[in-house]
C-alpha positions as CSV (number, residue, x, y, z in Angstrom):
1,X,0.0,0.0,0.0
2,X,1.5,3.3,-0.7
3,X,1.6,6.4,1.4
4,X,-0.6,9.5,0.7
5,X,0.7,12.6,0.0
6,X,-1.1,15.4,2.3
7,X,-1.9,18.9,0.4
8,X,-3.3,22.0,1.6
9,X,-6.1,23.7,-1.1
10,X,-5.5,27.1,-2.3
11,X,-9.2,27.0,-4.4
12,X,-12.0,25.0,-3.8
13,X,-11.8,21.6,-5.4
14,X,-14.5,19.0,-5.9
15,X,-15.8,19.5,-2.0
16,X,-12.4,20.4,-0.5
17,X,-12.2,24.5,0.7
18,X,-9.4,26.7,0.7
19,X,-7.0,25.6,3.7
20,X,-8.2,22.1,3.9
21,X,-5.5,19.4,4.1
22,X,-6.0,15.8,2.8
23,X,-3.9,13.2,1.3
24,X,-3.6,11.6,-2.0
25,X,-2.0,9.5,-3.9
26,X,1.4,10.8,-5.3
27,X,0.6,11.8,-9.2
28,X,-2.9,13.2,-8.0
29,X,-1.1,15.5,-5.3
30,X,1.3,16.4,-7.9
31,X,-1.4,17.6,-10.5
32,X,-3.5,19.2,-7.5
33,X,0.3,21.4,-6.9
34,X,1.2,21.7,-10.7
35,X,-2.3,23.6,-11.9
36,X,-2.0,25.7,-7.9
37,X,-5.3,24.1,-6.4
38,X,-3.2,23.2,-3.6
39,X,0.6,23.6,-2.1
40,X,2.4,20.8,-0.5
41,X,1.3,20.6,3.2
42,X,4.3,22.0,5.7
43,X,3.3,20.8,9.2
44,X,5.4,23.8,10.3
45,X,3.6,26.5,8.2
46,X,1.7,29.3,10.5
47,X,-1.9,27.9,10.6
48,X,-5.0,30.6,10.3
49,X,-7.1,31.5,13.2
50,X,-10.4,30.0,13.6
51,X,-13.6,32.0,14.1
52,X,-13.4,34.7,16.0
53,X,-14.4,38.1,15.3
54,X,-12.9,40.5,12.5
55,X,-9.9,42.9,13.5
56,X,-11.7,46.2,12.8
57,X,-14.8,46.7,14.3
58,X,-17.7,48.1,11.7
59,X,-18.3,52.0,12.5
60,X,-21.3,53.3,14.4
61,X,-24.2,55.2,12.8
62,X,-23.9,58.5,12.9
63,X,-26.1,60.4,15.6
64,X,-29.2,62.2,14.5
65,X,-29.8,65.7,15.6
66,X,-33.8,64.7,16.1
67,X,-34.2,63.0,19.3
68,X,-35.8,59.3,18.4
69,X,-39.2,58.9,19.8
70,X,-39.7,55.4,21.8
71,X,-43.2,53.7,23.9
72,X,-42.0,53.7,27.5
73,X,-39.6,50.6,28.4
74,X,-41.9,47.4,28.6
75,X,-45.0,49.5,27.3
76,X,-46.4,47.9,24.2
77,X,-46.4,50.7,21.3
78,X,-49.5,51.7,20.3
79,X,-52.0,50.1,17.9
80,X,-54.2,52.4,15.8
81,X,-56.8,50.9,13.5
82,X,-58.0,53.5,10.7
83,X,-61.4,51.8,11.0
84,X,-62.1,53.0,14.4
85,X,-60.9,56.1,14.3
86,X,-63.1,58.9,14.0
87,X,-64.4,60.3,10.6
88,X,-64.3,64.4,10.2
């Protein structure tokens, strides 16, 4: 039985996502490296961070000059039904 060669992807290939390792067999690793779908796997290479939140955090709206008008805290807002209100 012969050993597998293990690559990391560099594209999506046939279920496989970018930084996924798996072996092959040697002339299908070598094709996989040869056309750059993947890169030889180096068990010393700096591995990515998983999850986790983004480094910069999105910006915060912008204040309005109008103050925002809100039902009471735990007060249901208001419903108003046009057919009951009163006609002019």
């Amino acid at each position: 039985m012969s050993e597998l060669k293990p690559v990391t992807f560099a594209k999506v290939w046939r279920g496989y996502n970018v930084g996924e390792t798996a072996g092959f067999p040697d002339d299908v690793a070598d094709t996989l490296v040869s056309n750059g779908t993947a890169v030889v796997y180096d068990e010393n290479a700096a591995k990515p961070k998983r999850g986790g939140r983004a480094a910069t955090a999105a910006p915060k709206p912008a204040a309005t000059s109008a103050p925002v008008s809100q039902a009471p805290t735990g007060a249901p807002a208001p419903v108003v039904d046009p057919a009951l209100e009163p006609k002019p």
